[in-house]
N, C-alpha and C positions, 0 to 999 in steps of 0.2 A: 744614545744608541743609534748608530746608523741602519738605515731599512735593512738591509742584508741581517743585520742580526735581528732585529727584529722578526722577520721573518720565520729566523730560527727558534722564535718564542711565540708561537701563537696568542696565549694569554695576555703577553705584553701587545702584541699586536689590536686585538681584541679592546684593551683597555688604550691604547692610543686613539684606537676608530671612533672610542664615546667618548673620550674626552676626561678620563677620570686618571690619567696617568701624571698629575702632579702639575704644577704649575709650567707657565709657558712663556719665554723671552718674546715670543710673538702677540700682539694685540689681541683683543677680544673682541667677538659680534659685536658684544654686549657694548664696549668701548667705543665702536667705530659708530652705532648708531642711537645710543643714548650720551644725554645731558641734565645735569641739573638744569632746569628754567624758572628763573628766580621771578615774585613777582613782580611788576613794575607800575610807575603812577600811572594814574590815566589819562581820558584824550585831554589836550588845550580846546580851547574856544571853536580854534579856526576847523580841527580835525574830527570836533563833534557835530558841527555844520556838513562837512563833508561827509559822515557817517550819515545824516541823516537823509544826504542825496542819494547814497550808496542803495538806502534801505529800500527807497521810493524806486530807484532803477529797477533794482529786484523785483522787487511788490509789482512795478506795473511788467513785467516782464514772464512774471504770475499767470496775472489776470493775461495777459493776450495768449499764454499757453492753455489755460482753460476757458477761453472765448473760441480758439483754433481748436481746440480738443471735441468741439459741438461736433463738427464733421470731418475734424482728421484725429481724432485718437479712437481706439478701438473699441467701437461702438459696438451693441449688440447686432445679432442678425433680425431679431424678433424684440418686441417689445422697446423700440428704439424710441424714447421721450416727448424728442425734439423733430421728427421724422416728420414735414405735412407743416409742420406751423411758419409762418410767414415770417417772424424777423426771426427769433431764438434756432428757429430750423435753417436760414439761410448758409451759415456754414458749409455746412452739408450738402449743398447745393453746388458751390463754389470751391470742388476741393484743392485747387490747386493755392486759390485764397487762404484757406483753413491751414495748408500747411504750411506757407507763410507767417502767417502768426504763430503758428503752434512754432517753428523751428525759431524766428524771431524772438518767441521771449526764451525759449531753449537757449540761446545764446546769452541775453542780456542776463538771466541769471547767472548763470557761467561767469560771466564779464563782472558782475555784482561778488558773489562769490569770493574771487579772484582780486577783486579791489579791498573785500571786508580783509581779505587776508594782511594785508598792507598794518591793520589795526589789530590784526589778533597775535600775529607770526613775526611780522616785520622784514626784516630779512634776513633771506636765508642762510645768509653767512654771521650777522653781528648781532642777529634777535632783534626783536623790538625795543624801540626805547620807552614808548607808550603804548599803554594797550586798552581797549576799553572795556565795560567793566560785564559783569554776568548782565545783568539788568538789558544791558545797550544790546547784548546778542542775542539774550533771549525773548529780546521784541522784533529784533531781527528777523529771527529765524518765524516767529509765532505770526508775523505777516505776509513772508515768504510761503508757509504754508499754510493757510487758512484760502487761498482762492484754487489752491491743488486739491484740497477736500473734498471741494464742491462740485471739481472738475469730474465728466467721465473716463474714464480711465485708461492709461496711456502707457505706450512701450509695451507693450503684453497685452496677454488674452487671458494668461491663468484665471484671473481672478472667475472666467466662466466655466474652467474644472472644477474649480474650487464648488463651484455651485451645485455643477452636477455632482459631483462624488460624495457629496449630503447628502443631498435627496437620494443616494442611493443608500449610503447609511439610512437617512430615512424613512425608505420603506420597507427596514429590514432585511436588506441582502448586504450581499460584503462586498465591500469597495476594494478589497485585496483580490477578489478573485476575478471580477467581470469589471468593463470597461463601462462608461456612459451611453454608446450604440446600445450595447447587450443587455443592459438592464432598464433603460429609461426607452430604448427605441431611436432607433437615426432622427424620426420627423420629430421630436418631441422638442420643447421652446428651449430649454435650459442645452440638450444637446448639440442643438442646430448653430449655438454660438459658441463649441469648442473648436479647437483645430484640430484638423482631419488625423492630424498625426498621432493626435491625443485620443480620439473619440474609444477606441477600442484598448484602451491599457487602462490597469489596476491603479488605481490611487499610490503613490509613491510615499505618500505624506505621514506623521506619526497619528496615533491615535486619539491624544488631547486634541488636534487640531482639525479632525474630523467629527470628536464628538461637540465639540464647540457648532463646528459648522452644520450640523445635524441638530442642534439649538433653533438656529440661523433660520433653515429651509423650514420646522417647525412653525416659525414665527412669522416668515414671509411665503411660501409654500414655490409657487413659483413664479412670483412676481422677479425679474431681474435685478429692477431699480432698487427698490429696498433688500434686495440679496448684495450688491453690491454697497449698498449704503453701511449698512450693520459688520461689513466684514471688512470697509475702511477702517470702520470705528476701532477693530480689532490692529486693527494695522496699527492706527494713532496711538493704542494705548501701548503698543512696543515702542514706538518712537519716545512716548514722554517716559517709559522706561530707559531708553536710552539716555535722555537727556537728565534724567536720573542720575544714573548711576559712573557716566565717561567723567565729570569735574570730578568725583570722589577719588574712581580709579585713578586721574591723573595725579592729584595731589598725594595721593599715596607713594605713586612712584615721582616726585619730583616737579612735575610738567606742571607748565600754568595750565589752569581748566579752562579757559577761554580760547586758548590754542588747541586744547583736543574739541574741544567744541568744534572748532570751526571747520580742523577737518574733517571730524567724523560725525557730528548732526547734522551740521550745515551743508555736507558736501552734497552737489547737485545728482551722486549718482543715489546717496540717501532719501531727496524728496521726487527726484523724478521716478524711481521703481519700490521702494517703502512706501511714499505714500501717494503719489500718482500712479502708480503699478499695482496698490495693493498687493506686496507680495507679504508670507507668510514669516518671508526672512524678519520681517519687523518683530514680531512678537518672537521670534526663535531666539533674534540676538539682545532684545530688551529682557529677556527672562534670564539668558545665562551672563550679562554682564550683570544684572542685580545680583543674580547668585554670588557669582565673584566677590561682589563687593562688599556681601551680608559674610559671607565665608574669612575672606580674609580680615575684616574687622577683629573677628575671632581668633585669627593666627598670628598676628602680628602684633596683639595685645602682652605688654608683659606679664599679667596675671595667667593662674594656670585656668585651662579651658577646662569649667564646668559652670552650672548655673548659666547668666544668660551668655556668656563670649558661646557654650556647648550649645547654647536654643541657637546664635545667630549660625554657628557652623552647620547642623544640620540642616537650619532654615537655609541656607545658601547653598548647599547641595543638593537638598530639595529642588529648588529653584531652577538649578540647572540640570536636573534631571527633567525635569517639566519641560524645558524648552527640547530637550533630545526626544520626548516626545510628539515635537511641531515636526523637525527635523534631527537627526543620526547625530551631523557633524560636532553638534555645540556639547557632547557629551565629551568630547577632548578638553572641554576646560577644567573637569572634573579631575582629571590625572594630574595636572596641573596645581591645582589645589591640594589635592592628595601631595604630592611632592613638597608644597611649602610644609604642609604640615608634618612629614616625616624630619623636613631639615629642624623643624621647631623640635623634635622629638627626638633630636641626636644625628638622627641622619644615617642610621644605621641598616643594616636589610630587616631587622626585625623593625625598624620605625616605619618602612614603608610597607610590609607585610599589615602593619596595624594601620596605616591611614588607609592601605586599601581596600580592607576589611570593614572599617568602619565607612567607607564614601561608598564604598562598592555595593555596603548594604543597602543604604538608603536607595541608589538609583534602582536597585533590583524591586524595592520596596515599591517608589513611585511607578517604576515602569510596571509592575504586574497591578496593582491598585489601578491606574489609568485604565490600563489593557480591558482589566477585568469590570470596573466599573463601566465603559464605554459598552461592553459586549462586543467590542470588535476584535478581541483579542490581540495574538503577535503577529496576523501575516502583513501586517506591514513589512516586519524583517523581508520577507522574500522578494518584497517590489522594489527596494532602494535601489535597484540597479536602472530601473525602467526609464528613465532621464538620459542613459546611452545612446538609446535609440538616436540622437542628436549627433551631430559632429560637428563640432565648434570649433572653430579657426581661433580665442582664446586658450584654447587647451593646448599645452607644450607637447606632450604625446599626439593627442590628434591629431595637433599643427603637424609635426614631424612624418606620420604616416599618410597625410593627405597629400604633403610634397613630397614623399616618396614615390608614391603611388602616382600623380602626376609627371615627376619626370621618369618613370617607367614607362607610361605611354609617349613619352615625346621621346624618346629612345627606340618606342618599338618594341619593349619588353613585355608589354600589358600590363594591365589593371589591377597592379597587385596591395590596392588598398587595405581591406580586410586583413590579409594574410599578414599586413608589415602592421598594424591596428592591434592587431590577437600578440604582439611581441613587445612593440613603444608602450600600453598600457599594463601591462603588468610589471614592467623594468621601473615607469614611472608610479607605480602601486609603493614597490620594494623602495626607492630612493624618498618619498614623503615619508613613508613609514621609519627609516631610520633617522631621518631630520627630527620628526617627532621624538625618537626616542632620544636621540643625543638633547636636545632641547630639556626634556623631561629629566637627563641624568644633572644637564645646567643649574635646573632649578633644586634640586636636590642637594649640589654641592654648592650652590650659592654663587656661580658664579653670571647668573641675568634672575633679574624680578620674574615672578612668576608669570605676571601680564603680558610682558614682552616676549617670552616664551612661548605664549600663547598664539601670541599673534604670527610670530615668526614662524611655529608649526601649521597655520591654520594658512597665511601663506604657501606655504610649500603645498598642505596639501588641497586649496583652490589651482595653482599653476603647474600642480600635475595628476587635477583628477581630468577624470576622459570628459568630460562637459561641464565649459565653463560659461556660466551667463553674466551678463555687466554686473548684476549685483551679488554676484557669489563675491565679489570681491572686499565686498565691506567686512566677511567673516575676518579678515586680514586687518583691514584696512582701520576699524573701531579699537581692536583694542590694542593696534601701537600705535595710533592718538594720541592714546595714552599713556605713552611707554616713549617711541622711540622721535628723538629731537633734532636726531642730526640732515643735513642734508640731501645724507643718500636714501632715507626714505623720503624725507619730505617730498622731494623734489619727482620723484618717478610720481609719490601717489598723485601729487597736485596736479602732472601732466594727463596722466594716463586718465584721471578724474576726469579733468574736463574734455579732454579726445571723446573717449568716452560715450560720453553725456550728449554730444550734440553728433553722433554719424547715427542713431539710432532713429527709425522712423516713429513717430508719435501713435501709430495706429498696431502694429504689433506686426507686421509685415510687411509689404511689398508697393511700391507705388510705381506706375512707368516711369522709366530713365527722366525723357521731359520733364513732365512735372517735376522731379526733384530738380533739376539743373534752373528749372525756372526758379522754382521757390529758396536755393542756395543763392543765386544772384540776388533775387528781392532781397534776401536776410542779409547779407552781405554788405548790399546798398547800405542797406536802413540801421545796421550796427555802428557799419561807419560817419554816416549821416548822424548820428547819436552821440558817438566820441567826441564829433567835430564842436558837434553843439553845448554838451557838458565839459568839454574839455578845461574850462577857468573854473569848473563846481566841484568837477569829482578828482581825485589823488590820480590821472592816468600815470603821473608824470612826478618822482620823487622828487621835492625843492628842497632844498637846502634848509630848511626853515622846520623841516621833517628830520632832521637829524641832530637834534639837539645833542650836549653830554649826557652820558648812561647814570642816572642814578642810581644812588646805592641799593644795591639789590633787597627787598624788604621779607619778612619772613611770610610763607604759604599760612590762609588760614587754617586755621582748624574746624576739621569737621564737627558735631554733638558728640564723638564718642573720643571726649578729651583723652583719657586714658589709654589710648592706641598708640603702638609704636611706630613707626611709619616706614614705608620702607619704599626708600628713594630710588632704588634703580641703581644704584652706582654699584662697581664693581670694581675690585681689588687690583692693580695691576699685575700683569703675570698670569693671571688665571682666565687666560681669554681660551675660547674656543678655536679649537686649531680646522 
């Protein structure tokens, strides 16, 4: 049918825009950015030697970011540890020194990173031919962050909202209505180390993760150091969440799990703002990828769902209902799920009328059980917008209105930000939303895993909601990991990862020009002074000797729940998204 007639058919129109109008001579998302990834042997002698310099790169690269983080990461204003003591305080003292180290090991992880990849990915055109094994990257990773732990906490300042908006839970007023000024007092210790921008706005956050945090201030009252310690912790246990549940997902959909490992536990925007950030995204996306993983166990099984496959389904919807109340977004994986399960169910409008009846109940369930147990009830609903206040030069809409609005003045036209702002954000509202839905119609007709649907919705909608911070991006970034193999994501997330990673300042704001230009030359120096030195130790440089023949491709283990059907990700030709 040529568009003119179509045109003449709205219906048909309609069913071409979602994608459900019958199969297609043209390729699929699905096609162009997934692969089967078969497993392969492990490292030789010589490339488990070099893994082990890789790791030590890392590791010390660690330690000089939490040595540099004494006086250039974002330290409190009050109650500052290290403030007055003679060697542990000299950082601080020295900051142009402190962000030297802190951006220096900022790099050399990066550069570590980037090298393990060599062992996990290979390349990015022919795969790996060896890869090393869970064990090797999960000590990797487990030394990489055990000296970020310990670190004070870096790229952000959240972590001392987080504080304050407890103890306002705390002392019984609502963190939805009044800021940290307004309820704790401007001089007050916990206040005095938010940022200005933040001090008088509602907590944004869901209500599990406030009443967690109102735990927290109960236990530490307002002591900072231990406020901050107990609400890493909370961070860590998202992350070993993570690291949970991304090998499952990937082997489900095909992918070796030492490759989704690498880029989405490993990645440095993962340990520098999850767990050197402390941000809350850990435990949001550790909850809803376990959900996932407990949920589709259940779906993907060929037995019919009741007994335990029915416990692991609502347990995993549960789950990710739980995390939508850390934060909103992760409740799109829910629809997701819902969608595999109606295609298990026939695939019919009455099959998704009953999956989403039955997931919709649960979240309703969890979400008023929280609400209601925490006493904080729903006005979180009303603040999730309160993070606009921001305009982030990430954001494709904000991008867009802030260069309008710029070459309006350089034109002479005036300052028509706002007014172009109130139009790119709501066009960019309507265009995620229907990415999402076409995505959602995908997983229904079988034509992408439901994982990758996920990811590639939750993509769209990080790069066109109106404020995007470095690690909103992992919402994306985690669960096609898992999902997608090819190239054209690899290769953007691996760049755009490490860019990333290292133009951000260690302290959560602002330093003068100098000193950064100083402390970019010292990093500079000392990276490449580093290359020079390791350069016969570590893989900089592929030999020949690294590209053996591919052996036969071996089959994925099997997770404990033998009995699962698995579902690889591949898709049918023809039935690609148009």
């Amino acid at each position: 049918m040529t568009a003119r007639a179509a045109l003449r058919h709205p219906a048909e129109l309609v069913r071409r825009a979602l994608g459900i109008d019958g199969p297609s001579p043209r390729s699929s998302v699905a096609a162009a950015l997934h692969g089967d990834e078969p497993e392969t042997a492990g490292l030789n002698g010589q490339e488990t030697a070099q893994l082990r310099g890789i790791r030590r790169f890392g590791a010390t690269g660690a330690v000089l970011m939490a040595v540099g983080a004494l006086g250039a990461g974002a330290q409190p204003v009050l109650q500052n540890p290290v403030q007055g003591l003679r060697i542990i305080g000299l950082p601080a003292r020295i900051p142009s020194v402190a962000l030297t180290l802190t951006m220096t090991g900022t790099v050399m992880i990066v550069l570590a990173w980037l090298l393990l990849g060599r062992f996990a990915i290979g390349s990015l055109q022919s795969g790996a031919v060896r890869r090393l094994n869970r064990s090797q990257l999960d000590r990797t990773l487990l030394l990489w962050i055990i000296p970020l732990s310990v670190a004070p906490p870096m790229f952000s300042k959240d972590v001392y909202s987080y504080l304050a908006q407890s103890e306002i839970a705390a002392r019984g007023l609502d963190p939805y209505a009044i800021g940290p000024a307004g309820a704790l007092g401007v001089d007050h210790v916990l206040t005095r180390t938010v940022p200005t921008i933040w001090r008088d706005t509602p907590a944004p956050y869901g209500p599990l993760f406030l009443w967690m945090g109102r735990g927290i201030s109960w236990l530490t009252g307002e002591n900072i150091v231990a406020g901050i310690f107990l609400h890493r912790l909370l961070a860590l246990a998202g992350v070993a969440m993570i690291v949970w549940a991304l090998p499952r997902l990937a082997r489900r959909c095909g992918v070796a799990e030492v490759s989704a490992l690498w880029l989405g536990a490993a990645n440095p925007l993962l340990l520098f703002h999850l767990v050197a950030g402390i941000h809350n995204e850990a435990l949001m996306l550790g909850l809803m990828l376990a959900g996932i993983e407990l949920a589709l166990r259940a779906v993907e099984r060929s037995e019919p769902i009741r007994g335990q496959s029915l416990l692991l389904l609502l347990s995993g919807a549960a789950l990710i209902a739980l995390s939508s109340t850390i934060k909103i977004p992760s409740l799109l994986a829910l629809g997701f799920v819902g969608m595999a399960l109606a295609r298990r169910w026939g695939g019919t409008p009455k099959a998704v009328l009953y999956a989403a009846a039955l997931l919709g109940g649960v979240a309703l369930v969890v979400t008023l059980v929280i609400s209601t147990s925490s006493g904080l009830g729903i006005g979180w609903v009303h603040t999730l917008g309160t993070a606009n206040a921001v305009r982030s030069w990430m954001s494709i809409p904000t991008l867009l209105g802030l260069g309008t609005g710029l070459a309006g003045v350089l034109l002479g036209l005036g300052d028509h930000t706002t007014a172009v702002l109130s139009l790119t954000r709501p066009i960019a509202a309507v265009a995620a939303a229907f990415i999402t839905l076409r995505m959602l119609v995908a997983t229904l007709v079988g034509r992408i895993h439901a994982v990758g649907a996920l990811g590639l919705s939750l993509g769209a909608v990080v790069l066109l909601f109106p404020v995007v911070q470095p690690w909103y991006l992992l919402w994306a970034v985690l669960p096609l990991a898992a999902w997608a193999t090819a190239p054209a994501f690899r290769v953007p997330a691996i760049v755009f990862s490490s860019i990333v990673s290292v133009i951000l300042m260690p302290n959560g704001g602002e330093y003068q020009p100098f000193v950064i230009v100083q402390a970019a030359i010292a990093t500079i120096f000392t990276a490449g002074t580093l290359i020079v030195i390791t350069r016969n130790r570590l893989p900089w440089r592929v030999g020949p000797g690294q590209q053996p023949a591919v052996p036969e491709p071996q089959d994925p283990p099997r997770d404990d729940a033998g009995a699962e059907s698995r579902g690889t990700g591949r898709v049918t030709p023809g039935q690609g998204l148009r």
